[in-house]
Structure formats: C-alpha cells, structure tokens
C-alpha positions in Angstrom: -1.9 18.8 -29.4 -4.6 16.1 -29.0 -3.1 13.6 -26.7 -5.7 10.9 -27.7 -3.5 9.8 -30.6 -2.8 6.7 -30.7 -5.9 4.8 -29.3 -7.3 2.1 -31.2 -10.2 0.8 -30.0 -10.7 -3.0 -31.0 -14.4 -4.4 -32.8 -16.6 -6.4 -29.8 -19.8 -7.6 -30.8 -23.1 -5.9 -30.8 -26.9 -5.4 -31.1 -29.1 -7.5 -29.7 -26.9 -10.9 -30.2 -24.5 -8.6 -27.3 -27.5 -8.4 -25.0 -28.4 -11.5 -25.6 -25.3 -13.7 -24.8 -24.4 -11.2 -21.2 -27.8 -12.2 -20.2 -27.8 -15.9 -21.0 -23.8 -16.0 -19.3 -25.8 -14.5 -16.7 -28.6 -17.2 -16.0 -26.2 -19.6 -16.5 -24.3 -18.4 -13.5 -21.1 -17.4 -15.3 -19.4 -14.0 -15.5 -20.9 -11.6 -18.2 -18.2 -11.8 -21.2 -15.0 -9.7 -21.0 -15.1 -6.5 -23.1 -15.0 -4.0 -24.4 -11.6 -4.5 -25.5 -9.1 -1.5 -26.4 -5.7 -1.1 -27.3 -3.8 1.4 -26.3 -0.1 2.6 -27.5 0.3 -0.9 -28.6 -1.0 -2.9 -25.1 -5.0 -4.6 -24.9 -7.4 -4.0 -22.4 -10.6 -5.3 -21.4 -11.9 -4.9 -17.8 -11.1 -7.9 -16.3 -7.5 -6.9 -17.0 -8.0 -3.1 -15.6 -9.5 -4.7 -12.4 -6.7 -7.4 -11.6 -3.9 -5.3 -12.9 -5.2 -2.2 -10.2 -5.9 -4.9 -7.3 -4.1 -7.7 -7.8 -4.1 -11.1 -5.3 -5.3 -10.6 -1.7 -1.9 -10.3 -0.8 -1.2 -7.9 -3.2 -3.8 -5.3 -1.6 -2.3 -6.2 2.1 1.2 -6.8 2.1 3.9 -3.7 2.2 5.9 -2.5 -0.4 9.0 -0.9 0.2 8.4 2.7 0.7 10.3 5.1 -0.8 10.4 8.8 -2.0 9.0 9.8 -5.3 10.1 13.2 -5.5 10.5 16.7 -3.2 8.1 16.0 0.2 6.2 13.1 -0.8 6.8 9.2 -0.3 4.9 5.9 -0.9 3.6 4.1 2.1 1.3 2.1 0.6 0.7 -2.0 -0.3 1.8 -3.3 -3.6 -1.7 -2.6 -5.6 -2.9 0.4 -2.8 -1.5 3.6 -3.0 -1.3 5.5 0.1 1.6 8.7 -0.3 2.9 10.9 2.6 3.9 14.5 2.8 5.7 15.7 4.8 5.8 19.2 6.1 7.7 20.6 9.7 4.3 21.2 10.7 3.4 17.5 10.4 1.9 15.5 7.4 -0.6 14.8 5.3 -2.1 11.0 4.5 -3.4 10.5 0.7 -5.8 7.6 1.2 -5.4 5.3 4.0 -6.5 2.1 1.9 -8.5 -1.1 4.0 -8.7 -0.4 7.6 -6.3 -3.5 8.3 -3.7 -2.2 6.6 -3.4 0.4 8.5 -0.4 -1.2 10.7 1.4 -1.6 7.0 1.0 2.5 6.5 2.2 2.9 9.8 5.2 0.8 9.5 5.8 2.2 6.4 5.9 5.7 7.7 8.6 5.1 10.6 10.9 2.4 7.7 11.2 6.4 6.6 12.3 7.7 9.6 8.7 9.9 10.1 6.2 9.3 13.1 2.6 8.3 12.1 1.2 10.3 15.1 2.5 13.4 13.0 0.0 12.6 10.2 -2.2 16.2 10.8 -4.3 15.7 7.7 -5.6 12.5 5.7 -6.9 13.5 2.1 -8.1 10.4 -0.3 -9.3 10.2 -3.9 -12.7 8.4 -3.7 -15.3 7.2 -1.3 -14.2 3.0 -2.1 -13.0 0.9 0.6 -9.9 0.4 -1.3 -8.9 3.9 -0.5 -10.9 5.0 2.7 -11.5 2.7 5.0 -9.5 2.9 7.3 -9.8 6.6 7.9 -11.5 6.0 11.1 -8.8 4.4 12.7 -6.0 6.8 11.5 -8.1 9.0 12.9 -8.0 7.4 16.1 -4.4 6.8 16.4 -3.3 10.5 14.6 -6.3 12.8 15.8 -5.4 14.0 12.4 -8.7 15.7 10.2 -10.4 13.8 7.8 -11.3 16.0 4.9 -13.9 14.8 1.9 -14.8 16.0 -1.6 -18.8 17.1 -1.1 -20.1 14.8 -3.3 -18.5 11.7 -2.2 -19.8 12.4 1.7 -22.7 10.4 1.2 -20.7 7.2 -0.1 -17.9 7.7 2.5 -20.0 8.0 5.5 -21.7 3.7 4.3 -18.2 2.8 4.8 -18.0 2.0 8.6 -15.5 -0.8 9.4 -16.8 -2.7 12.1 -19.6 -0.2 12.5 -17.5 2.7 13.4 -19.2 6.1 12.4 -16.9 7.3 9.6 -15.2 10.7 10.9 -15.8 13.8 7.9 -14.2 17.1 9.3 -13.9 19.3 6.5 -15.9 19.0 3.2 -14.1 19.6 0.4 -15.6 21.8 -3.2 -14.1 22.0 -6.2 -10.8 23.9 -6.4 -10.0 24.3 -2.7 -6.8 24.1 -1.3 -5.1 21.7 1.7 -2.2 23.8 3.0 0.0 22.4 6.0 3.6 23.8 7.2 4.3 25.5 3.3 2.5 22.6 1.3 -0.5 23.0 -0.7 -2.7 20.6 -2.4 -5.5 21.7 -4.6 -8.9 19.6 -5.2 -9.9 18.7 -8.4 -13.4 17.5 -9.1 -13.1 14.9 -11.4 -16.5 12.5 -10.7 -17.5 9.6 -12.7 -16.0 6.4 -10.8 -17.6 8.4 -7.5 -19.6 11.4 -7.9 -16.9 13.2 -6.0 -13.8 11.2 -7.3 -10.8 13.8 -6.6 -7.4 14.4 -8.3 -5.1 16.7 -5.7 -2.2 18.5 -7.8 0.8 19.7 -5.5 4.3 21.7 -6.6 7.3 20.4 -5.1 10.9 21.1 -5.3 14.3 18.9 -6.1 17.2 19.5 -7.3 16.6 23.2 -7.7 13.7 22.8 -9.7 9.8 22.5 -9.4 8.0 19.9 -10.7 4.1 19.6 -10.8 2.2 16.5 -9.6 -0.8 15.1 -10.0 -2.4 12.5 -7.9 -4.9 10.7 -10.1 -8.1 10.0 -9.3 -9.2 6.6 -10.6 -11.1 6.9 -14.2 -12.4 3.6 -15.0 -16.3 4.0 -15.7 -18.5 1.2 -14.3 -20.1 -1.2 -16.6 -23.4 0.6 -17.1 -23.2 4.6 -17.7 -25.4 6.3 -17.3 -26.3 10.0 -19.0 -25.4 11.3 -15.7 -22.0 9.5 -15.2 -21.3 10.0 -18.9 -21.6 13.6 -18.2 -19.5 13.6 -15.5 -16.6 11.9 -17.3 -17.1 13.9 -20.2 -16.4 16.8 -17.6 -13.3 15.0 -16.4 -11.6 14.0 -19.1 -11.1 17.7 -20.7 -10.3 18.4 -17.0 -7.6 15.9 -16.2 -6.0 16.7 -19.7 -6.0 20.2 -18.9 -3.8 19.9 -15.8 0.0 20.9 -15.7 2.0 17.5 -15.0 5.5 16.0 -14.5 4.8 13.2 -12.1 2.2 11.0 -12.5 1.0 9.1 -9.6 -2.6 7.2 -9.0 -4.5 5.5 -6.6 -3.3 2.4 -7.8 0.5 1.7 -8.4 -0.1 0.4 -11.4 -2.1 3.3 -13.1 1.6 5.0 -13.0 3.8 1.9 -13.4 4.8 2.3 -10.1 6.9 -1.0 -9.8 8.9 -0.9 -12.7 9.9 2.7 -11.7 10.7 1.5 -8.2 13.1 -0.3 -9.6 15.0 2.2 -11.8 15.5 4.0 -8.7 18.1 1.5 -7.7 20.5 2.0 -10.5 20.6 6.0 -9.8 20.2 8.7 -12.6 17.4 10.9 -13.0 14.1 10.5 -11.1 12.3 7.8 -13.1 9.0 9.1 -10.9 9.6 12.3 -13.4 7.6 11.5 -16.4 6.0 13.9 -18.0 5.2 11.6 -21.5 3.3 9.8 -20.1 1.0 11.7 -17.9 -2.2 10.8 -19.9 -1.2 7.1 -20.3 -4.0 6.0 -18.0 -6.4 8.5 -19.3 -6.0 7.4 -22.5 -6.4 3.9 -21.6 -9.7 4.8 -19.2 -11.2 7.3 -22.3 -10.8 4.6 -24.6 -13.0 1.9 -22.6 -15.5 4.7 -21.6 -16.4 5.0 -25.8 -16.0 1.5 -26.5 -18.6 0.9 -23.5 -20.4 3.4 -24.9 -20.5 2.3 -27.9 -21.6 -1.2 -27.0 -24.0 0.3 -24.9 -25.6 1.8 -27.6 -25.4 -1.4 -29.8 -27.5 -3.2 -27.5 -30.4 -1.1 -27.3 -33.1 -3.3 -29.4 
C-alpha cells in the first residue's frame, strides 16, 4: 500500500518573481521567505517550523529530560529536543548519539537516574556527522574508552567536528548493512544519505512482554535548501529505503520527529506501550518527502 496518501502539498510562488524576492530579502539583510509549505495528515509545514520544532530554545537542546525506557533494552537519555538512547546489554552498552559535547554531563546523569553506569557505555553509534548529534563523542570517549564507530561516508564531516580542537576519535567505519552486536544485541546500519552523505538509520529487535517488536532509529530526512542532483539522488535512494524497513517503534534523532513528549506522557497513566506505534512509522517521512518535492518543485520554478 502507498503510504504517501494523504500529502497535500500547498501552492508557493514561483519563476523568476520566487528568485527574485529570496534574493532581494537577501540584500536587504532579512531571512529568505519561509517555504515551501506542506501539509501533511491535516498539520502545515514550512522549514522554519521543521527546524524550531526539532531544536527548540537553547535550553531545549541542553537541559535533561526525564529519562525513561521506551521499550525491551533501550532508554532515552537525551535533552528535550536531542535524542541520545541507551542499550543496554550484560556485556555493557551502547550510546546512540551523544549530542553537544556539554551535554555530555546531562547523558551521564541521565544514565545513572536509570540505575546504569556511564563508564559501561562499550560502544557509541550516532545517526549523522552534525554537532547536534556527535560532538561530544570525543569526550565520551574519554570518560567510557568506549569505540566510536562511523558510517563511511560521513568520516569526512565527523572528523571537522573537534570541540575545543580535540581530534575526533573514529574506530570502526561503518558500510552499508553491517551489524553492531554487543552482549546478544544487534543493530544493523542503514545507508540512508541525503541530510549527510552518510546519514544512518540503525534498526534493532527487542523483546517485551513476550513479544518482539522491531525498531527503527531514524536518521534525520530534511533536505537542505538547495538540492542538488546528487542529494536528490541520494534521497530518492532513501526514501524507498526507509519505507521499506520493518517497524513498530518509531524513534528519531530528534524527540519530536516521533512525538516523543506527548508519548512520555501516556506512559504515566499505564496501558500499553504508547512508544509502540506502528501507524505511524512513516509520519516523518511523509512530512520530510513532501518538502523534498515541493523544494523541488520550487527549485525548478526558479530556473529563468
């Protein structure tokens, strides 16, 4: 079934009157405008919205939110609009992105509010070479001696992102379709470039309740405001790849890509695992597809 039902991209301007205006906003030292604009299942978008609903205030990006288990082995450690998950294994842990190198202390305290010890951590994974998501690798190196494994293609970007000047630590280089195993977990690495060239979604099985339940840790989709034939490749590539992928629990590299918070809070009245949601597993990538055509499209309207 085509999962893309549903999107309805709205009408932005175009041709050369498009150009025209985003360059004169330009000289005039104000932000370009804000679209494309798309609506999806009923809520609009434009990328001013994407960006300040994934990151959110400075405090947002810094401050801890309560850590909790999503389902099976894995837990949230992460900041309100940073995603950082832990699993666990006996044979120690593995970190999924470490976020800004100062926020390292909140991961840490996060880890023992759970009862775990960060100097466990054995392996630290992420889903692309931004700051947001791998910076402090270095120092949770430092502190863990855990091994910091990369996606190929992202090596390049991750080793320009040196808090402080540190040399950013790479000990395993990842391909597409390898596998992260630790103490009976495995992760599998999916190539799914386009926001990075070697953007990754890991997918894990996990176990609750006497049943197994596949997961998917999103790699961010959003396409950057000029694409390129190459990037449009890629994300072509992606897409079919992402939509291919068995899921039950959604997750991302931002809270809100998987409505994290309002989740969070269904966990408090009890019931079934509100982390378990298996409708809505191409939610974001239906939102992200949408924009990537409409900017497309506008793209292609501006050409004289």
């Amino acid at each position: 079934m085509n999962k893309t039902h549903g999107l309805a991209v709205i009408a932005c301007l175009g041709g050369v009157a498009v150009a025209g205006s985003s360059m004169m906003a330009r000289a005039q030292g104000q932000p370009p405008p804000d679209r494309p604009a798309v609506t999806v299942r009923g809520q609009t978008y434009t990328p001013r919205s994407i960006l300040a609903r994934n990151m959110g205030t400075d405090a947002d990006q810094t401050s801890q939110f309560p850590p909790h288990k999503v389902i099976g082995n894995i837990y949230y450690v992460g900041t309100r609009t940073l995603s950082a998950f832990l699993v666990t294994t006996p044979q120690g842990h593995i970190l999924i992105n470490t976020t800004y190198e100062r926020n390292v202390p909140v991961l840490e305290k996060s880890v023992s509010d759970l009862g775990f010890k960060f100097p466990d951590i054995r392996i630290v994974l992420a889903t692309h070479a931004h700051g947001d998501h791998q910076e402090g690798d270095a120092l949770v190196k430092q502190r863990t001696g855990a091994q910091v494994m990369v996606m190929a293609e992202d090596v390049p970007a991750v080793q320009n992102i040196k808090p402080g000047g540190k040399d950013h630590p790479v000990d395993r280089v990842l391909r597409d379709g390898d596998t992260v195993s630790l103490g009976g977990t495995t992760l599998v690495a999916h190539l799914t470039a386009g926001h990075t060239r070697g953007c990754t979604t890991w997918t894990t099985r996990v176990q609750e309740g006497g049943r197994g339940y596949n997961v998917v840790f999103h790699c961010s989709l959003r396409a950057p405001g000029k694409i390129s034939p190459a990037v449009e490749a890629e994300f072509n590539r992606t897409l079919k790849v992402v939509r291919e992928l068995p899921c039950d629990v959604p997750l991302g590299d931002h809270p809100a890509q998987y409505n994290m918070h309002a989740k969070h809070a269904r966990l408090q009245s009890g019931g079934a695992n509100p982390f378990v949601d298996a409708e809505n597993c191409d939610l974001e990538t239906d939102i992200q597809e949408a924009m990537f055509k409409a900017g497309l499209e506008e793209q292609a309207k501006a050409v004289p």
